[in-house]
N, C-alpha and C positions, 0 to 999 in steps of 0.2 A: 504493500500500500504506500508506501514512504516514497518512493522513486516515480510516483505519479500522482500524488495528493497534487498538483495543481490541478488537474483534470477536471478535480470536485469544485473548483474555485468556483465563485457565483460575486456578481457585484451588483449589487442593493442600490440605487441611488447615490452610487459616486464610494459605498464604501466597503469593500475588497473582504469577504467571506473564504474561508480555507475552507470551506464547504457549504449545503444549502441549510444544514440540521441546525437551527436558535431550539435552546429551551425558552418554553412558553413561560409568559411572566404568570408570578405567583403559584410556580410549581417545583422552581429551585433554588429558590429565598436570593441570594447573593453568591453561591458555588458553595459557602463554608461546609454544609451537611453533606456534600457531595463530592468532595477535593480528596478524601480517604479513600472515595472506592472507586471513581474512575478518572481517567487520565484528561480533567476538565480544556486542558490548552488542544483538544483532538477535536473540540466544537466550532462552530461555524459564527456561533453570537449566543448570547446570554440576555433575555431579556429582565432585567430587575423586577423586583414585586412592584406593584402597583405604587408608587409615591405620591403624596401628596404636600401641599407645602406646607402645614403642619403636620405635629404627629398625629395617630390614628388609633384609635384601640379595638377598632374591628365591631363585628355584632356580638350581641349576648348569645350564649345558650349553646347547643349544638352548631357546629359549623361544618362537619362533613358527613356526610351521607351515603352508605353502598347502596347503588341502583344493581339493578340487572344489566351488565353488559357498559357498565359506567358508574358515574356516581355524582352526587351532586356538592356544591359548598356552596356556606353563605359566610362568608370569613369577613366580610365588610371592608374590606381594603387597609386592613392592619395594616402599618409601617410607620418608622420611626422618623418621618417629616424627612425633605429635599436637604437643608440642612445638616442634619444629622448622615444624612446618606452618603453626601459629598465629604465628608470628613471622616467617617466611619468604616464604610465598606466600601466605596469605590478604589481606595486606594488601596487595598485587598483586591478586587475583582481586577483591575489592571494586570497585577500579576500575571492573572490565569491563561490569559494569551488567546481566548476569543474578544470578538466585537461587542461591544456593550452597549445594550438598547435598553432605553431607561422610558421605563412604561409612567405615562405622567398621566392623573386622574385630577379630579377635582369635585367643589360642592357647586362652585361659581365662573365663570368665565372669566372672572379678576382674578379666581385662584391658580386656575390653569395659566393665565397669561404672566404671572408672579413666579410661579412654577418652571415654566418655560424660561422665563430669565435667567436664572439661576443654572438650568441645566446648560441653558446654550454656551455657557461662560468655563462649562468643566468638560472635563475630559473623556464625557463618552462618547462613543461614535455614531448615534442615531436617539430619537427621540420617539416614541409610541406615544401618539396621544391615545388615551382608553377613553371613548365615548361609546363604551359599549358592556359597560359592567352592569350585570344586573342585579347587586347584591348590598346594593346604597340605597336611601329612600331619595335621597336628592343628590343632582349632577349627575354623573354616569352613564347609565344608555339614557337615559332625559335626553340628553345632547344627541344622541346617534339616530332616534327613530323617525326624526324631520329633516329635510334636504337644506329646509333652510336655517334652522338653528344650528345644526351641525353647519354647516358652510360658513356662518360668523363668527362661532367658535375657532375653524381650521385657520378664519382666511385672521383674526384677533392674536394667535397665537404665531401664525406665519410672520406676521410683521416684526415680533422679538425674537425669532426662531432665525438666524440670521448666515450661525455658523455650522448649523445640524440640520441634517435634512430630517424632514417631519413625513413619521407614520401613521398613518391612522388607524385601528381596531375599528373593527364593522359587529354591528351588533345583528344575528340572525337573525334579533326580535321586532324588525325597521317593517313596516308594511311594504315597503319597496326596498332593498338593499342596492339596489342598482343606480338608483335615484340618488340615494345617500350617495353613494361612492362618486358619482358624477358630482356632485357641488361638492362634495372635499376635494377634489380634481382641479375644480378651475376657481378653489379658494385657495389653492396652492400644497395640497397634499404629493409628497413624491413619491409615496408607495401607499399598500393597502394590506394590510392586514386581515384574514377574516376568514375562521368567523370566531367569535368570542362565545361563551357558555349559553345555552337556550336558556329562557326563564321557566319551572318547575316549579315542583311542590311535592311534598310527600306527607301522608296526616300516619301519627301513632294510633294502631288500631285500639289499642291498653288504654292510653289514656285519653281516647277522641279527641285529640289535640293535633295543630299542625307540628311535622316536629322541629322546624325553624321559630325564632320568634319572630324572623323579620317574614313568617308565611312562604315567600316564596325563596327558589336558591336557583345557579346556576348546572344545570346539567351537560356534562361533559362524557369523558368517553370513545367505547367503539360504539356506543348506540345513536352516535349523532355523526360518525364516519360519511354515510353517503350521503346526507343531505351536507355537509360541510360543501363533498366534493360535487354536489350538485353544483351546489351555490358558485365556488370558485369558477366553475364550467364555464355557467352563467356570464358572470360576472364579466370573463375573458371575451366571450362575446358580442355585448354589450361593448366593451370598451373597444373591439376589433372594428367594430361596427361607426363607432362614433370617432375613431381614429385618435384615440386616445392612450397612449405608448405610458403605462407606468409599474411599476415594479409592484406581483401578485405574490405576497406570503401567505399561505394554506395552511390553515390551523383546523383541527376537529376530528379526535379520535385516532389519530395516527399513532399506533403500536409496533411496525414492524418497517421492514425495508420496501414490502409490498403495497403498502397503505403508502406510501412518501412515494414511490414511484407513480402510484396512480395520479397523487395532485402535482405532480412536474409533468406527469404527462396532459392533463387536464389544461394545463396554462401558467401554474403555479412557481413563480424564479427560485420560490424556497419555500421552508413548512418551518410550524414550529412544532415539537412534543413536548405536552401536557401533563396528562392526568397517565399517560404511560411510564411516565419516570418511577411515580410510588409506586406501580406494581413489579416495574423489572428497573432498578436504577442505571441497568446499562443498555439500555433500550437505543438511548440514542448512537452510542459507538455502533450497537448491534444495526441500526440505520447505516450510519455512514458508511460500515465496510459495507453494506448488503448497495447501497446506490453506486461505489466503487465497482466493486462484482458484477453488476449490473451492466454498466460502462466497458469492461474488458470483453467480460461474455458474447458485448452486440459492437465492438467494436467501434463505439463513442467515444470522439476525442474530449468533449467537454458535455457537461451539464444538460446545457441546452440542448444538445442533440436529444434528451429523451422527450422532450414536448413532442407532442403528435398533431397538434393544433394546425400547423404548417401546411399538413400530409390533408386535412381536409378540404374537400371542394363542396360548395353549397353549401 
């Protein structure tokens, strides 16, 4: 693998991946729980927990849930404020020798754009804005499910957003996702992100209770796999369509080499893994070499060669 890791290379909006494999934000804290058992400098980008620009103490009560075939959280976007982050743990995650995408939330669009300041001024290589949480009562997917609240929020945060190019997280839960993606586009988003966790619920049959207190949580997993890769499909088309060239990261139930092969065939420049990391923590290496193998096996000089998208007529 070492005498061809360029092959995996992928470039994101100007910045340069040793592969397409990001872990998904708020799935692998900062790298520190995860630096002991795999070899973290072998990833492609790291996206940070959710920050915001103060600290966050998350929701009460249960916060993670087994579903069938997935599972759900309502963690509330716990983390120890932008501040704390940039002092704390980024100069830790430097180390690790992947791309650092630092997933920025908010209550307000003053917060996010305070937020954004601050990031654009440090040292990570990319910016996520999360307009797509569904596990806040306020901010979150608020912003993501309208074309045009999401598009002042993009184009307010763009304007301080000066030296990082800005991602956006797409919220599955948008009555249009398409729509959304298109006014984050010409509010000046350079890639897309999507899809972020479906909104759910699970009730306690014992004690007829929801078992969240915030009612409902994000549902993740292999159970939302094909409509992820629906979506991304989609998505590619629509922008093929409107001649609209921007960088597609595919998030949603990817476990294996064959689930990441399907969304770079699909349209997708890179994926991120989720909720597969808790059940196999080497999931993602187990990715990278299987996209590698992948690439020798069919005799693919780069990445891009697996899109199929190309290869369609009509």
């Amino acid at each position: 693998m070492n005498n061809t890791v360029n092959s995996l290379s992928v470039n994101i909006a100007g910045v340069q991946l040793r592969n397409p494999v990001i872990a998904a934000s708020g799935t692998f804290g900062y790298g520190r729980e995860y630096n002991s058992i795999i070899d973290i400098s072998l990833l492609g980008g790291i996206c940070t927990k959710g920050l915001t620009l103060t600290p966050r103490t998350g929701n009460t009560g249960i916060r993670v849930w087994e579903t069938p075939s997935g599972m759900m959280n309502s963690i509330g976007l716990e983390n120890p404020g932008i501040q704390s982050f940039l002092e704390n743990d980024l100069p830790y995650m430097r180390k690790l020798g992947p791309a650092i995408i630092a997933n920025l939330s908010g209550a307000e669009a003053d917060e996010y754009v305070k937020g954004a300041v601050l990031l654009n001024e440090s040292s990570v290589d990319m910016i996520e804005l999360n307009i797509s949480c569904p596990n806040v009562k306020l901010g979150g997917m608020a912003f993501g499910l309208d074309p045009g609240t999401a598009a002042a929020l993009v184009a307010a945060v763009k304007r301080v957003c000066t030296r990082k190019p800005l991602m956006i997280k797409l919220s599955p839960n948008a009555p249009s996702l398409a729509a959304v993606a298109l006014s984050c586009i010409r509010a000046g988003a350079d890639a897309l992100s999507l899809v972020n966790t479906f909104k759910a619920m699970g009730i306690d049959t014992v004690s007829r209770k929801p078992i969240f207190d915030n009612i409902s949580a994000g549902l993740s997993g292999p159970a939302i796999k094909p409509i992820a890769l629906r979506m991304v499909w989609e998505l590619f088309d629509t922008l093929e369509e409107m001649k609209m060239h921007v960088p597609i990261i595919g998030i949603g139930g990817i476990t294996c080499a064959n689930d990441a092969l399907e969304f770079l065939m699909a349209g997708a420049d890179a994926i991120q893994v989720g909720s597969a990391t808790f059940a196999n923590p080497h999931a993602m290496i187990e990715i990278i070499n299987g996209i590698h193998d992948y690439l020798i096996d069919n005799k693919m000089p780069t990445v891009t060669e697996i899109s199929i998208r190309t290869k369609i007529e009509g």
